[in-house]
Residue frames relative to the residue before (quaternion, step in Angstrom):
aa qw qx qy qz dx dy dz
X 1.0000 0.0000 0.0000 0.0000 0.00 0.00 0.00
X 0.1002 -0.8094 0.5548 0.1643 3.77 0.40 1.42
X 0.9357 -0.1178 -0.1978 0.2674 2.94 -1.61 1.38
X 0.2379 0.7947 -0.4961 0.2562 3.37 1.12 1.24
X 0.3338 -0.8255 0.4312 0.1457 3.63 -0.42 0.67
X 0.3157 0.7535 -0.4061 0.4094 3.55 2.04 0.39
X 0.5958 -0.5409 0.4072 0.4321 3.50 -1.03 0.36
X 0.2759 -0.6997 0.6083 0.2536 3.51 -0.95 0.59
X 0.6050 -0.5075 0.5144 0.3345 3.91 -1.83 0.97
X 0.5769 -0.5450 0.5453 0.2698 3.02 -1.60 1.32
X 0.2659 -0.6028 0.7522 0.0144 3.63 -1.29 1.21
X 0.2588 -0.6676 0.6845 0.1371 3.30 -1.29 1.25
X 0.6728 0.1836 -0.2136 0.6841 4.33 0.90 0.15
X 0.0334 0.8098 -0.5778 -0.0961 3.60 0.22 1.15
X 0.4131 -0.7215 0.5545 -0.0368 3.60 -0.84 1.72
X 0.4875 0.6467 -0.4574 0.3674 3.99 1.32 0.20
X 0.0940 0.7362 -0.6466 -0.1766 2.52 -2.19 -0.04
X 0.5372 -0.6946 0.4424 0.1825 3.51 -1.21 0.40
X 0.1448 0.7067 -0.6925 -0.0032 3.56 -0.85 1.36
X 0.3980 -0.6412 0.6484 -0.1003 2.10 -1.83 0.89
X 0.0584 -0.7845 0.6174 -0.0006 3.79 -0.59 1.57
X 0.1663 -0.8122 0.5386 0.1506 3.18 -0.93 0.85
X 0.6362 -0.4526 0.3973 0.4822 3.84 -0.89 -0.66
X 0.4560 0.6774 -0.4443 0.3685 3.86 0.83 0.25
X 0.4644 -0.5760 0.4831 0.4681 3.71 -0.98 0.36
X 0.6436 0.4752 -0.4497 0.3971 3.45 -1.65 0.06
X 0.0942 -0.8005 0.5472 -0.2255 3.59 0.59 1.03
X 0.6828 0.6295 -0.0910 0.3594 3.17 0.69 -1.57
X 0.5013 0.6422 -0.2524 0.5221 3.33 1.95 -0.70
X 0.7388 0.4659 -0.1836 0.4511 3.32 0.41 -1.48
X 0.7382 0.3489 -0.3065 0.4893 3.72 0.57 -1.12
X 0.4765 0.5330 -0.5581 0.4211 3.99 0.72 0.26
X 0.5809 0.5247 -0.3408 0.5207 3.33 0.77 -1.67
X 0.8542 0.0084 -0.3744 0.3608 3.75 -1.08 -0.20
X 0.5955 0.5021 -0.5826 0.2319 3.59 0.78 0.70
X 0.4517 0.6454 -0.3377 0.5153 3.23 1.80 -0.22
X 0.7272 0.2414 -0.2798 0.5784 3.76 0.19 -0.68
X 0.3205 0.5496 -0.6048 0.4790 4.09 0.31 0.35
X 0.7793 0.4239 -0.1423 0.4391 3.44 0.46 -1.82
X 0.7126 0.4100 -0.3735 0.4296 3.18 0.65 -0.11
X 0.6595 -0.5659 0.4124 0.2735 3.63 0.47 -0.51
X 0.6698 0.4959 -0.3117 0.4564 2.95 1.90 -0.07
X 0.4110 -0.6929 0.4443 0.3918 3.62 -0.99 1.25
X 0.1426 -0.8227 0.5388 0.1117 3.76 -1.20 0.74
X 0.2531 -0.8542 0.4488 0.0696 3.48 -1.11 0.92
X 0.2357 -0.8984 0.3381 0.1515 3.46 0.03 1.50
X 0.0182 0.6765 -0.7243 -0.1316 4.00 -1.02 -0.21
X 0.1328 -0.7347 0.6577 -0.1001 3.23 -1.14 0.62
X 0.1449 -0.7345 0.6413 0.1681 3.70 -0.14 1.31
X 0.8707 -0.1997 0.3725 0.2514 2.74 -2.53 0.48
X 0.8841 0.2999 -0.1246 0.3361 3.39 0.49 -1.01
X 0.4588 0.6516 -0.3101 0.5184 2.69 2.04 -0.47
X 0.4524 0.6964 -0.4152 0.3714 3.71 1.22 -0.63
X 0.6718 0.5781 -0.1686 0.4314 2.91 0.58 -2.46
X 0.8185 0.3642 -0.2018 0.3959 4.07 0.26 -0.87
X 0.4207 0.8029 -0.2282 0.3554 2.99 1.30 -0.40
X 0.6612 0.5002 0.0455 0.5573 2.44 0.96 -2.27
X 0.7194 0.4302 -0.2363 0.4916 3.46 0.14 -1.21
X 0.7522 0.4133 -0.2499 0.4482 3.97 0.28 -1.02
X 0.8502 0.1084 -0.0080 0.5152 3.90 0.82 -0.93
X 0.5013 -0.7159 0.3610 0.3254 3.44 1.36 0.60
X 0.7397 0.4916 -0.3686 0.2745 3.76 0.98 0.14
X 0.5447 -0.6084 0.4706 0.3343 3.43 -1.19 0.66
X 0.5861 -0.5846 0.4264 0.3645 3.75 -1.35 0.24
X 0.4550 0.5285 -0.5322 0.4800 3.26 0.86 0.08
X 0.8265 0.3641 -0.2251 0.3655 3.41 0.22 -0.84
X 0.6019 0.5079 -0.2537 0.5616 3.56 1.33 0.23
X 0.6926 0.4338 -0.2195 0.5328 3.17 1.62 -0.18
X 0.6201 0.5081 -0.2331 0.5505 3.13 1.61 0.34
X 0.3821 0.4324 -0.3948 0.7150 3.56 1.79 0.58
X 0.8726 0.1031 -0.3566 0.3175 3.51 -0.07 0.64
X 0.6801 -0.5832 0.3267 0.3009 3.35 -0.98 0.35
X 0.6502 0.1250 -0.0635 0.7467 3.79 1.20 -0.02
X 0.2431 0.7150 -0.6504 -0.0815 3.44 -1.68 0.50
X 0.0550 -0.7571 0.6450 0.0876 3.54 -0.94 0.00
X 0.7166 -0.5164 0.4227 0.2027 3.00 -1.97 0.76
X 0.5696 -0.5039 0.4622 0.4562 3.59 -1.40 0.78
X 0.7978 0.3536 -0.2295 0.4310 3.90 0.30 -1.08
X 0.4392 0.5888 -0.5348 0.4177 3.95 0.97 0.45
X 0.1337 -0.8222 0.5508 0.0531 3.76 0.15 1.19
X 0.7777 0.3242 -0.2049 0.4980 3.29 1.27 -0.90
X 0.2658 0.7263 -0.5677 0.2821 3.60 0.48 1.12
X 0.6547 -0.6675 0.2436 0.2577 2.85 -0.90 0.53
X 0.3387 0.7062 -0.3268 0.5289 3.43 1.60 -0.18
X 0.6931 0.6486 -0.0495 0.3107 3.41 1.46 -1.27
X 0.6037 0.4726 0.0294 0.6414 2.93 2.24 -0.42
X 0.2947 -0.7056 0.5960 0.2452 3.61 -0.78 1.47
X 0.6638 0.5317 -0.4371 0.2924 4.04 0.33 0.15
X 0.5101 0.6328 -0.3361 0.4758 3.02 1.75 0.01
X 0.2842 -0.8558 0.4153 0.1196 3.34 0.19 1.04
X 0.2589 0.7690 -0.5485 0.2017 3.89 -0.63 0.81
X 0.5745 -0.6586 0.3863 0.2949 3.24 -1.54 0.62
X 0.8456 -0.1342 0.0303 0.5158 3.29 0.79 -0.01
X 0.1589 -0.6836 0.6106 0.3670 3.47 -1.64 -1.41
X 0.0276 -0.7461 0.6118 0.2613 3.03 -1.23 0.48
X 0.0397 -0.7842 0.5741 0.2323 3.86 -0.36 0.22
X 0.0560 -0.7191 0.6476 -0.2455 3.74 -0.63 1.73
X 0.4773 -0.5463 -0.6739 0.1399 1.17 -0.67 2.44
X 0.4958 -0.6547 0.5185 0.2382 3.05 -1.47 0.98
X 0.1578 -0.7586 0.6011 0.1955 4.10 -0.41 0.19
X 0.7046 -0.5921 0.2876 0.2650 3.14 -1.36 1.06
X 0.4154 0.6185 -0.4049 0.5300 3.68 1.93 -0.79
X 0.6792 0.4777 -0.3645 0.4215 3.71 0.21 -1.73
X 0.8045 0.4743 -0.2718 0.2323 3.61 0.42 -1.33
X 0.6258 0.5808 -0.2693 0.4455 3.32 1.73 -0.50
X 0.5484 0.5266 -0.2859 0.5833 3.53 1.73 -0.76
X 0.6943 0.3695 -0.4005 0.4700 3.70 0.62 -0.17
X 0.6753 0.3189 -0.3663 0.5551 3.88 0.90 -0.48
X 0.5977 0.3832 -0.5137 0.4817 3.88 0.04 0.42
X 0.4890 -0.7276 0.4263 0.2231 3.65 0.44 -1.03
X 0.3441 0.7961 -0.2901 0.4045 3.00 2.52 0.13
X 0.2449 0.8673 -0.4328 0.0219 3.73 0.73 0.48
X 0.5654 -0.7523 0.3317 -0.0661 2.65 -0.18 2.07
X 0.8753 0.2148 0.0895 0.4239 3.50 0.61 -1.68
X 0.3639 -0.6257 0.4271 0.5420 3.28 -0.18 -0.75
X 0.3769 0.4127 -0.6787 0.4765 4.53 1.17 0.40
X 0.6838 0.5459 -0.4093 0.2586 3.55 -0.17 -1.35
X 0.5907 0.6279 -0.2828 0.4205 3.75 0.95 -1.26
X 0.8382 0.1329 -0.1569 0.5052 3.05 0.54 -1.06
X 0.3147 0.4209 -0.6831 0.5071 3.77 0.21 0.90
X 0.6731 0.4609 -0.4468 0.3672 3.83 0.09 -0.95
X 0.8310 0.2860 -0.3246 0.3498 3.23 0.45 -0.63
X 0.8192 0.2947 -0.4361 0.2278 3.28 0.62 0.08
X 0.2521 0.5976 -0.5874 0.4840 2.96 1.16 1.19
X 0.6390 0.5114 -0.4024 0.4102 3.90 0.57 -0.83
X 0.6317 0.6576 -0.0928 0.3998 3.66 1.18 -0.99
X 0.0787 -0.8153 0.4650 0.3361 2.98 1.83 -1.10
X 0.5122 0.5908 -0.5125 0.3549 3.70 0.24 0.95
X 0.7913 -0.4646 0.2293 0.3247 3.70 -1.12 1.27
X 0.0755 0.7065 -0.6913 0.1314 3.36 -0.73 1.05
X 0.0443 -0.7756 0.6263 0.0647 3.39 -0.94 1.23
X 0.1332 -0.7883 0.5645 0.2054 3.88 -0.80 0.45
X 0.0323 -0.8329 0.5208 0.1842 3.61 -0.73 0.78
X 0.1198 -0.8620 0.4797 0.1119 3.05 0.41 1.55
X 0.0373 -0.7105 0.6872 0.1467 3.37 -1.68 0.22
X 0.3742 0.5862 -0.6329 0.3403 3.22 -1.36 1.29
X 0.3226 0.6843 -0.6337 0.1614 3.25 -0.91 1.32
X 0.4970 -0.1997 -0.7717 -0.3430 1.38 -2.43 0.68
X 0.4671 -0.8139 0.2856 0.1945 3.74 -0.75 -0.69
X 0.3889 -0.8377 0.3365 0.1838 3.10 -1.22 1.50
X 0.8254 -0.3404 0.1414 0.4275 3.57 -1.08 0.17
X 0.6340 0.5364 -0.2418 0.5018 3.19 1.14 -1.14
X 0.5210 0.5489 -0.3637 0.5431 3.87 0.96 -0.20
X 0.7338 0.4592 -0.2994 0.4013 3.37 0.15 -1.70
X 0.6994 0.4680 -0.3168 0.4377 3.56 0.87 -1.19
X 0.6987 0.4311 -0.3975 0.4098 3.77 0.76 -0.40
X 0.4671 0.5588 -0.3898 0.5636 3.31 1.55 -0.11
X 0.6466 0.4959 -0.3955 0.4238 3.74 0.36 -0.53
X 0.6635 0.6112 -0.2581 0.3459 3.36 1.05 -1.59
X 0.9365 0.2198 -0.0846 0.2599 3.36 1.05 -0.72
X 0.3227 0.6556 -0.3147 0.6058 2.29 1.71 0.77
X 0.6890 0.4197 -0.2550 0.5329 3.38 1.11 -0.78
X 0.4190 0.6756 -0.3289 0.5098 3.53 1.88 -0.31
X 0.5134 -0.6321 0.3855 0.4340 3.30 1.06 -1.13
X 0.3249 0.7995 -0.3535 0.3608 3.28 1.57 -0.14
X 0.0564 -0.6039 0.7420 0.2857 4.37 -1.12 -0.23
X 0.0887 -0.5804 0.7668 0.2595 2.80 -1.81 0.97
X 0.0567 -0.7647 0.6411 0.0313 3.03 -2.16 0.90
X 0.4759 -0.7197 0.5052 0.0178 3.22 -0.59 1.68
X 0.3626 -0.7970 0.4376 0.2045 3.69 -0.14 1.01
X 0.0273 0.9033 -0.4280 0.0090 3.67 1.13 1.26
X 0.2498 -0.6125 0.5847 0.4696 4.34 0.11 0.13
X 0.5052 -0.5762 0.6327 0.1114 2.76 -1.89 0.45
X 0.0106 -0.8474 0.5137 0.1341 3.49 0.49 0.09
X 0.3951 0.7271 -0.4756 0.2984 3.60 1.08 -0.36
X 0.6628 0.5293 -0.1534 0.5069 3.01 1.08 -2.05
X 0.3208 -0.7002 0.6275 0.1138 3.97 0.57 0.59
X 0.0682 -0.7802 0.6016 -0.1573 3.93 0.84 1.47
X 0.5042 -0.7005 0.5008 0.0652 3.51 -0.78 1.33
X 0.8097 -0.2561 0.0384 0.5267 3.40 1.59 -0.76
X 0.7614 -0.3259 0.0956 0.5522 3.25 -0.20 -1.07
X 0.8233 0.4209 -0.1245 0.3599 2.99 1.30 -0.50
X 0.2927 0.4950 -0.4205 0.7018 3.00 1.79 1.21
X 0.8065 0.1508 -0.4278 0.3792 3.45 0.10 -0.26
X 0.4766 0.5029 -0.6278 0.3547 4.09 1.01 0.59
X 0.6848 0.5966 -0.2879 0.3036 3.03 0.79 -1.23
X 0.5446 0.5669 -0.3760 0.4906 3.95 1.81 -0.13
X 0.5993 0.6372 -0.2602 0.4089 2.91 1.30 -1.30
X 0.8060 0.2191 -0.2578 0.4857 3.75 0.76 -1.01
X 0.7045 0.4504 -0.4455 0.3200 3.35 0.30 0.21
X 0.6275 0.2450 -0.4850 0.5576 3.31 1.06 0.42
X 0.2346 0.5432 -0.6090 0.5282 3.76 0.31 1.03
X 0.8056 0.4666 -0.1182 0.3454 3.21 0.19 -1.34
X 0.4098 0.6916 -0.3433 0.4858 3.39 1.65 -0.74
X 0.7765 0.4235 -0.2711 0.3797 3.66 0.31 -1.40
X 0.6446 0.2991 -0.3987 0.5797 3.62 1.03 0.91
X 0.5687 -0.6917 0.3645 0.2554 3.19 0.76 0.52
X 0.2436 0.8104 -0.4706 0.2500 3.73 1.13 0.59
X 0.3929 -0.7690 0.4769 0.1639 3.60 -0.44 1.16
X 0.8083 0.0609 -0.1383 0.5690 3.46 -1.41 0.35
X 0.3516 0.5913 -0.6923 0.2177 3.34 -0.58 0.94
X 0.7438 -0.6306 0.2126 0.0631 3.63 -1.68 0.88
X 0.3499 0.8399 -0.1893 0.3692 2.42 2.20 0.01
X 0.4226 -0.7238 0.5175 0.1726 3.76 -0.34 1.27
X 0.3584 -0.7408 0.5680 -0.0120 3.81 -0.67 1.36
X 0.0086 0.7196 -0.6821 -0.1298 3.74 -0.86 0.67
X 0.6831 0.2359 -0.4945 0.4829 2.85 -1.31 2.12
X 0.5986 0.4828 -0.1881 0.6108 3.76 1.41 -0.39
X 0.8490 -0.2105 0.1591 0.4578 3.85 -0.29 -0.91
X 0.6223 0.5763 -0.1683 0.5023 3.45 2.09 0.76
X 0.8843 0.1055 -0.1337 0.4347 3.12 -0.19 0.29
X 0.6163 -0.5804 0.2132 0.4877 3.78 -0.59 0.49
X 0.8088 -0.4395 0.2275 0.3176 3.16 -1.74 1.31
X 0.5112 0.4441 -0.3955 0.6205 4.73 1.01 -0.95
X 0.7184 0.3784 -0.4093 0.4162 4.02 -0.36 -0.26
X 0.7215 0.4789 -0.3634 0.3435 3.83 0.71 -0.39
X 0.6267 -0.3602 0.3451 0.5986 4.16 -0.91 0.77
X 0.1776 -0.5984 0.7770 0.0816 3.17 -2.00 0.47
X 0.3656 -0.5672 0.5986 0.4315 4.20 -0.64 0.26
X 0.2718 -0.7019 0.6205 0.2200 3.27 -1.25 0.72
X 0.7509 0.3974 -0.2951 0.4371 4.11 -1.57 -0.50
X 0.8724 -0.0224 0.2026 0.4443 3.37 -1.28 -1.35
X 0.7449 0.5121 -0.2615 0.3384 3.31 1.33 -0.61
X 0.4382 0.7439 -0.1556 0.4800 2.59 1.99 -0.51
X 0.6002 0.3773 -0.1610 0.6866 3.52 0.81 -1.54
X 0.5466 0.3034 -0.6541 0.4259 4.07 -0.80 -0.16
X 0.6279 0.6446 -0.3595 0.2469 3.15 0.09 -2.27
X 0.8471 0.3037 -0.1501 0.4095 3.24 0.54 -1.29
X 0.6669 0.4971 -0.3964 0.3886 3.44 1.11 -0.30
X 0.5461 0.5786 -0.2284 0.5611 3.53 1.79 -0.35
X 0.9020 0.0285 -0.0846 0.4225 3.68 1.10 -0.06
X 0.7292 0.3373 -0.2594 0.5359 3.29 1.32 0.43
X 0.3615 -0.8277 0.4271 0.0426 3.85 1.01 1.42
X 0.6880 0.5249 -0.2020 0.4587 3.56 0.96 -1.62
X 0.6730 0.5313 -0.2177 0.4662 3.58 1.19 -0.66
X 0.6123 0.4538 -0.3942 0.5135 3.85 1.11 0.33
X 0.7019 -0.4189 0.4307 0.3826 3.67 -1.50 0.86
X 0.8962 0.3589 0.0005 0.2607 3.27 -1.20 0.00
C-alpha cells in the first residue's frame, strides 16, 4: 500500500526498513534509497522532516505527497506514535539520507524532537543498524563530536563520498553507488553497486584461481607463461 500511513500486518521475518529525509541538501539520496529497496523486496517506511519538505521541493520539484507514495508506509514528522516509533516494531534498520547536522545533533543528545529523530533513537536503543548520510561541510568541532557521539552510540556515519573508482558516467551513477553500498551495511543482495576487483578497477586487482586451478587457467589462456 505505497505511502499509506495505516498500520502495516504483523510480519513473522520482518524484511523493513526506515528512511528517513531530513532538511539537508542531497534529497536525491533518500528517493534512490526507497527506489532501490522497492527493488529489492524490502517493505520501506518513510518520515520526512519539516524541512526535508522545504528541500525536497526546492531540489526535485516534488511535493510529499508524491515522495510518500515511492514507499510502502509513510507517516508524518509530528506522528510520535507511529509505529516506526516503537522498539517492538521490528525492522532492519534506518537510514536517514540526507541526514542534516540539526537531525544529527538531536540523535547524539537524545532530544527526539520528531518522529525521524524518534526513531533513529530507537533503533539505536534496540541495537539495530542506523546509517546517517550526513551532509555538511566543512566542519566544526561541535559536529565532529556529535559524529563521535553516535557512532560510539552505535550508529555509522556515512558521508555521501563519489566513488570515482566506479568511473560514474554522471550524477546519477554516482547516487545510485552511493546508495547501494549504504545499503550493503544490511546486507541486501543484488544491489547496483560497482565492486573493486569484480566490475572495477583494472583487470591485476581482480581474484585470480589459485593451486591447480590456477595452472589450467593459465595453461588454457596465458601461452607466454610456459618454459620453453
Amino acid at each position: 500500500m505505497a505511502g499509506s500511513s495505516a498500520n502495516p500486518p504483523r510480519m513473522a521475518n520482518p524484511s523493513r526498513m526506515v528512511v528517513g529525509i531530513s532538511g539537508a541538501s542531497g534529497s536525491v539520496y533518500g528517493l534512490r534509497l526507497l527506489e532501490l529497496l522497492r527493488g529489492s523486496g524490502v517493505e520501506s517506511h518513510l518520515v520526512v522532516s519539516r524541512a526535508g519538505e522545504l528541500t525536497l521541493r526546492y531540489e526535485t520539484g516534488l511535493r510529499r505527497a508524491e515522495v510518500e507514495a515511492m514507499a510502502d508506509y509513510a507517516y508524518p514528522a509530528g506522528h510520535v506514535g507511529a509505529a516506526i516509533a516503537s522498539g517492538s516494531f521490528r525492522t532492519l534498520g534506518m537510514v536517514v539520507a540526507p541526514c542534516s547536522v540539526r537531525t544529527l545533533s538531536e540523535i547524539a543528545s537524545g532530544t527526539t524532537g520528531s518522529l525521524l529523530t524518534r526513531a533513529a533513537d530507537v533503533i539505536l536503543k534496540e541495537r539495530r543498524r542506523l546509517v546517517l548520510v550526513l551532509r555538511e561541510t566543512p566542519l566544526h568541532l561541535g559536529h565532529l563530536r556529535s559524529m563521535t557521539a553516535v557512532t560510539e552510540m552505535g550508529a555509522i556515519v556515512y558521508p555521501p563520498v563519489p566513488a570515482f573508482y566506479a568511473r560514474p558516467a554522471g550524477i546519477d551513477e554516482m547516487v545510485t553507488q552511493t546508495c547501494a553500498r549504504v545499503l550493503d551495511l544490511f546486507d541486501l543482495p543484488d544491489l547496483p553497486a560497482r565492486r573493486w576487483g569484480e566490475d572495477a578497477g583494472p583487470a591485476d586487482v581482480r581474484p585470480r584461481p589459485s593451486g591447480a586451478a590456477a595452472g589450467a587457467a593459465g595453461d588454457a589462456t596465458d601461452p607466454s607463461d610456459k618454459e620453453g
